[in-house]
C-alpha positions as CSV (number, residue, x, y, z in Angstrom):
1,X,-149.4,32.6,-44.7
2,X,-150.8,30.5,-42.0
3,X,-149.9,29.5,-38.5
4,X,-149.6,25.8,-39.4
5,X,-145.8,24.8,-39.8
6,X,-144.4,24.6,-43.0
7,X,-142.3,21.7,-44.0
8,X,-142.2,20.6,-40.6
9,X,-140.8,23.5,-39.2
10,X,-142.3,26.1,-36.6
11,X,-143.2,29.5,-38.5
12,X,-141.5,32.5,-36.7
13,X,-144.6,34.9,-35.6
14,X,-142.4,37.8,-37.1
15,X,-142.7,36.8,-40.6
16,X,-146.5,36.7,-40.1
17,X,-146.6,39.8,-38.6
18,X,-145.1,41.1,-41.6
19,X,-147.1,39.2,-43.9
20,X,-150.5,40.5,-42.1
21,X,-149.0,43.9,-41.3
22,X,-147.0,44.8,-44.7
23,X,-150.6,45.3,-47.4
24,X,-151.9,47.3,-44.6
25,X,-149.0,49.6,-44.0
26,X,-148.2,49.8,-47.7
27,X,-151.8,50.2,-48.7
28,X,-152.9,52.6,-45.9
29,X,-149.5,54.8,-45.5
30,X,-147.3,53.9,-48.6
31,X,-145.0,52.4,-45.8
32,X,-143.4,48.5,-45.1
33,X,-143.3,47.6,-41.2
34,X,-139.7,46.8,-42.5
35,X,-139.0,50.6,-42.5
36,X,-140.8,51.5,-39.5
37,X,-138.8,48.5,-37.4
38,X,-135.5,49.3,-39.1
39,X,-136.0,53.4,-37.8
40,X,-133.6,53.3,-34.8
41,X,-130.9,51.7,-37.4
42,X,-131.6,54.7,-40.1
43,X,-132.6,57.3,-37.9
44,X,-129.8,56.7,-35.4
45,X,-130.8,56.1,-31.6
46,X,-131.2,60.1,-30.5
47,X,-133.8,60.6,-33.1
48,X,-135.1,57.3,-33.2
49,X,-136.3,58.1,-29.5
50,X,-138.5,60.9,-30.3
51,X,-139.3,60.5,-33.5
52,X,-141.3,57.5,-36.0
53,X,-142.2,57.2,-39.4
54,X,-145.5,58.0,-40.3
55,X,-146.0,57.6,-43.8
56,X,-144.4,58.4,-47.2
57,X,-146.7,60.5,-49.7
58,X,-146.3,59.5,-53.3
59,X,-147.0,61.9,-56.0
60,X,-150.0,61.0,-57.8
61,X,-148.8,60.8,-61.4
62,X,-151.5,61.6,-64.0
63,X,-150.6,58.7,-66.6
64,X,-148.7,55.5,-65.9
65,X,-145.7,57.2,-68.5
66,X,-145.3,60.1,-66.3
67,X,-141.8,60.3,-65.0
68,X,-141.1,58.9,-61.3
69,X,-140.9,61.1,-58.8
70,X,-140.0,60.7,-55.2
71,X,-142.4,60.8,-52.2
72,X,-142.1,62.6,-49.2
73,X,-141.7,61.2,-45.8
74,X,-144.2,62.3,-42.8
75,X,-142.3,61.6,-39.7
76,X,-143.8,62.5,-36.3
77,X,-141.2,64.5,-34.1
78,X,-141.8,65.5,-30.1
79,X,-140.6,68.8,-29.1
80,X,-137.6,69.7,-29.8
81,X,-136.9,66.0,-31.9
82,X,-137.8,68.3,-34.7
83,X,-135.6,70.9,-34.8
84,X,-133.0,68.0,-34.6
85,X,-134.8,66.3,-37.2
86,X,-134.8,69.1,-39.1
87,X,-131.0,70.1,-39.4
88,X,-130.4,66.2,-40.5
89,X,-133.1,65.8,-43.1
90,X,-130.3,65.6,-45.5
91,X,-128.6,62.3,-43.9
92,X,-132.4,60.8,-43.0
93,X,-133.4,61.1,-47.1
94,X,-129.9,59.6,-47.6
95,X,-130.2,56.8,-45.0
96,X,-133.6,55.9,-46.0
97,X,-133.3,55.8,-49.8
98,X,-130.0,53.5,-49.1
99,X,-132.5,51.5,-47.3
100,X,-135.2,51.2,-49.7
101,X,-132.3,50.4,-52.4
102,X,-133.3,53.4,-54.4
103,X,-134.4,57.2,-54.7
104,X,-138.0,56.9,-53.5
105,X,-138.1,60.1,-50.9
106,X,-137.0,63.7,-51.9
107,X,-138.2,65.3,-48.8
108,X,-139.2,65.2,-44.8
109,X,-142.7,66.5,-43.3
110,X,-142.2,66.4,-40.0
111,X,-145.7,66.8,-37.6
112,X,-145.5,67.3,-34.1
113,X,-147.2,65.1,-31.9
114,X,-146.6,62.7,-29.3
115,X,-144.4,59.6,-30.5
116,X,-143.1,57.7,-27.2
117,X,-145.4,55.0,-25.3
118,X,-144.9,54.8,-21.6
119,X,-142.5,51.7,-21.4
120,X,-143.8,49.7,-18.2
121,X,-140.8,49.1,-15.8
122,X,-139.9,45.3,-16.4
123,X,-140.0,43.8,-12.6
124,X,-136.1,42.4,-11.1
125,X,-136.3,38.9,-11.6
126,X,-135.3,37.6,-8.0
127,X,-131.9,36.0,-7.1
128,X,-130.9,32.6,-7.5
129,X,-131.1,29.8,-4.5
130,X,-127.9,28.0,-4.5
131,X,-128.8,25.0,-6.2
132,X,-129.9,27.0,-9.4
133,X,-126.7,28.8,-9.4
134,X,-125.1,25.9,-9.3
135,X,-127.4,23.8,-11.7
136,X,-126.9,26.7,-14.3
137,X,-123.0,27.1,-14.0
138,X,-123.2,23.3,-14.8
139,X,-124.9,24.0,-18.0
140,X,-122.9,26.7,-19.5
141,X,-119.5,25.3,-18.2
142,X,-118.7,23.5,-21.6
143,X,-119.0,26.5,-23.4
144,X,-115.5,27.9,-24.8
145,X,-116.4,31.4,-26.0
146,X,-116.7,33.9,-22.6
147,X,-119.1,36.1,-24.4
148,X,-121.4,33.4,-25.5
149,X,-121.5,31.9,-22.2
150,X,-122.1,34.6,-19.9
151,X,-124.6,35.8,-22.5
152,X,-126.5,32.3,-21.6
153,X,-125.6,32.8,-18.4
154,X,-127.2,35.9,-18.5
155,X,-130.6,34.5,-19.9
156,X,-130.7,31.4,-17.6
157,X,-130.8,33.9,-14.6
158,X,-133.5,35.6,-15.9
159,X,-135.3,33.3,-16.8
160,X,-134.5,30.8,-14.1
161,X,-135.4,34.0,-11.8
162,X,-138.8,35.0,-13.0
């Protein structure tokens, strides 16, 4: 896939990040990036916290009629994250095989190393003059739904404030 627009319309840079990224992971670790961004959703947000997805091992099977048999998953754990992880391996295998839509891991490795990346503090966007608060009340005034329009509300702040 390229960067040109398809059709006329604007390629989202997700789709080729995952057209770059997924022959690498799969190639490299037996992994899709789908997996590795879906990990707070499987893993559940405590885990997913100090924990990621490394890779899954596949058996190597001798002839191409050898039986299938499932992989294991190495998953990177902090600390104590693995003593958690380790007590729900049995819901993990089960989340992550619902995932992949079939039996493809039979077991957790977990390795202990670091796993969280410093997550730089995102600066206060400043407050609105006046005028902007009233320009953006403006805009979002028509909207009917109270969630949807403080949600813009929301963004037009911060963006309006940065």
């Amino acid at each position: 896939m390229t960067g040109k627009r398809r059709n006329g319309n604007a390629v989202p840079v997700s789709d080729l990040a995952s057209g770059i990224l997924d022959p690498v992971l799969r190639r490299r670790a037996g992994i899709t990036i789908g997996l590795v961004q879906s990990w707070d959703e499987i893993a559940g947000e405590r885990l997913a916290a100090t924990t990621r997805p490394e890779k899954i091992a596949w058996p190597r099977r001798m002839h191409e009629d050898d039986p299938f048999e499932p992989g294991t998953l190495v998953v990177a754990c902090e600390g104590m994250a693995a003593l958690h992880l380790q007590h729900e391996t049995g819901e993990v295998i089960a989340r992550v095989n619902a995932f992949l839509g079939f039996a493809a891991i039979g077991r957790v490795k977990i390795v202990q190393k670091p796993v969280a990346v410093a997550a730089k503090p995102r600066p206060k966007p400043r407050a609105l003059t006046g005028t902007e608060a009233a320009r953006l009340a403006g805009m979002v005034r028509q909207i009917e739904d109270d969630g949807l329009r403080e949600a813009l509300a929301r963004l037009g702040r911060s963006m309006m404030g940065s």
